[in-house]
C-alpha positions, 0 to 999 in steps of 0.5 A: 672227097671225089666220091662224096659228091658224086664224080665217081660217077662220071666217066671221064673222072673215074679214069683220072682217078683209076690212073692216080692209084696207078701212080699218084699223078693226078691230071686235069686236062679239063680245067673242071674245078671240080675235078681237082688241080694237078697233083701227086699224091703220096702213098703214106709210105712214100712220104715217110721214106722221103722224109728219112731220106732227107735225113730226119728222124720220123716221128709221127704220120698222121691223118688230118680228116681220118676217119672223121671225114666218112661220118655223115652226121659229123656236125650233131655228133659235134655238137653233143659234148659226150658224142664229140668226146666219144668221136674224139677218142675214136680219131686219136685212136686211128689217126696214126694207124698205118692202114688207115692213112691211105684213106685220108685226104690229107696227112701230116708227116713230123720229122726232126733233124737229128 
């Protein structure tokens, strides 16, 4: 995540960055590894209108990190077996949250053909 490890920061990726929320075309014309590779980036709503568009049934969206991914101390929650259940019912609780999917740097999006 960009702005975990610092690029925010950077000048040259913040307007990479301001442009993909414009419309979803990332481009790195540097080469800088750190910048990410060429890509779009779908808005959830996007994704799950092309999806019905295709023909399928939507039958679920959900985030890949979700909220789990902001969480600093990830690795001792983990490791508590209550903690890591605690975590657990807070991720499956939001995973599907239309608010959230957005914040997510990967989501799943199921449909099935009828």
């Amino acid at each position: 995540m960009a702005s975990k490890r610092g690029y925010i920061a950077d000048d040259h990726f913040a307007e990479l960055a301001a442009q993909d929320l414009v419309d979803g075309q990332h481009r790195n014309p540097t080469g800088q590894r750190g910048y990410f590779t060429t890509a779009f980036f779908h808005h959830p709503d996007e994704i799950q209108t092309e999806v019905t568009e295709a023909g399928y049934n939507l039958q679920a969206a959900v985030a890949v990190e979700s909220v789990g991914s902001f969480i600093n101390n990830f690795d001792t929650l983990w490791e508590n077996p209550t903690l890591r259940e605690r975590l657990l019912q807070f991720i499956r609780a939001v995973e599907s949250e239309p608010a959230v999917l957005g914040a997510t740097g990967h989501m799943i999006t199921v449909g099935r053909k009828p």
